[in-house]
C-alpha positions as CSV (number, residue, x, y, z in Angstrom):
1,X,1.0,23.0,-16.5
2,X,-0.4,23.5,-13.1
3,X,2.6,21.7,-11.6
4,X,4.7,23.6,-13.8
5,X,3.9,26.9,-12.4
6,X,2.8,26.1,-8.8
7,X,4.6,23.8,-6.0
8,X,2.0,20.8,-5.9
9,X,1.4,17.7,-7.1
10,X,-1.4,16.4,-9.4
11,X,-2.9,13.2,-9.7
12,X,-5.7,12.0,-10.9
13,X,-8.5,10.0,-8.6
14,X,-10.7,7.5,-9.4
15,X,-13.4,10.1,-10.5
16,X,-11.7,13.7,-9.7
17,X,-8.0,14.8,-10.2
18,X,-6.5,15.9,-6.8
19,X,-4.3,18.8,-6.2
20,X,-2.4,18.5,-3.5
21,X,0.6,21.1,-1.8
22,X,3.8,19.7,-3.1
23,X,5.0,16.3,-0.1
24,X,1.6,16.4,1.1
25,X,-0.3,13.4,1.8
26,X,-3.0,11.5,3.3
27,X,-0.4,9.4,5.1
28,X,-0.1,12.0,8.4
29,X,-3.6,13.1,9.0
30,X,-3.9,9.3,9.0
31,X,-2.0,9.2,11.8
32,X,-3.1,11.9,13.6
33,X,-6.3,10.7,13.5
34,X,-5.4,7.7,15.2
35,X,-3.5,9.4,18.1
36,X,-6.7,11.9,18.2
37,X,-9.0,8.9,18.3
38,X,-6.8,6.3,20.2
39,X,-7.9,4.3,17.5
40,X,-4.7,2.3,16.4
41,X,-4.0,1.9,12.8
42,X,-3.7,-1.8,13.1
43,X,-7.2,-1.3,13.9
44,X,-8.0,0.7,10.6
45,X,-9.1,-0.1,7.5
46,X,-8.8,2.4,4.5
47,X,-9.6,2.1,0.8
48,X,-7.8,3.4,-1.9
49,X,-8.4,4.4,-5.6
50,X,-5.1,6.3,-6.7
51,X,-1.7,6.9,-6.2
52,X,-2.0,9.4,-4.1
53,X,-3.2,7.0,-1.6
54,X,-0.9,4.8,-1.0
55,X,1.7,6.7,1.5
56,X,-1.8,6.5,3.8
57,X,-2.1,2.8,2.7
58,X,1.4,1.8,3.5
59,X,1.2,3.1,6.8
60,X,-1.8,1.4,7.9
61,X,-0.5,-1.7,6.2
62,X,2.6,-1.5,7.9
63,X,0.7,-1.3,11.4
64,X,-1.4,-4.7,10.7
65,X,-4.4,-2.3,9.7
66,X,-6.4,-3.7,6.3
67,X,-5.8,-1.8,3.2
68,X,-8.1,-2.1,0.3
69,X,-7.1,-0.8,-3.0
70,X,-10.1,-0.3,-5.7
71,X,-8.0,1.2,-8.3
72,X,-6.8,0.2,-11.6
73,X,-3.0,1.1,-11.8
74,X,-0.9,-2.2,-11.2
75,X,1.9,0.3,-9.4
C-alpha cells in the first residue's frame, strides 16, 4: 500500500522492514564513506541480511572488499 501511494521502496530486513526513497540505496553512502575515510572498498567488509543490501554488497565485492551475506533469500 505504502509503495502504492508514496515514491519508495519497501523491503523487509532481517528483523525490521525498511522504507527507503524510491533508487535509494546503501550502495553510495558506501562509497562516500570510503572517499571520506580513504579507506578503500577493497579494504571493506560489509554484511548483509536483505535485498536491499546488495547494490552496497556488489560494490564492495566488485572492489576485492569481503561481502558477507547472513540472509535467507537464495536471490
Amino acid at each position: 500500500v505504502v509503495e502504492a501511494l508514496y515514491p519508495v521502496d519497501v523491503c523487509m530486513s532481517a528483523d525490521a522492514i525498511d522504507i527507503m526513497a524510491k533508487g535509494v540505496t546503501k550502495a553510495l553512502p558506501t562509497v562516500r564513506y570510503s572517499e571520506i575515510t580513504g579507506i578503500p572498498l577493497s579494504e571493506m567488509a560489509v554484511f548483509c541480511d536483505s535485498g536491499n543490501d546488495m547494490p552496497m554488497a556488489q560494490v564492495v565485492g566488485e572492489a576485492g572488499g569481503l561481502v558477507v551475506y547472513v540472509g535467507n533469500r537464495s536471490d
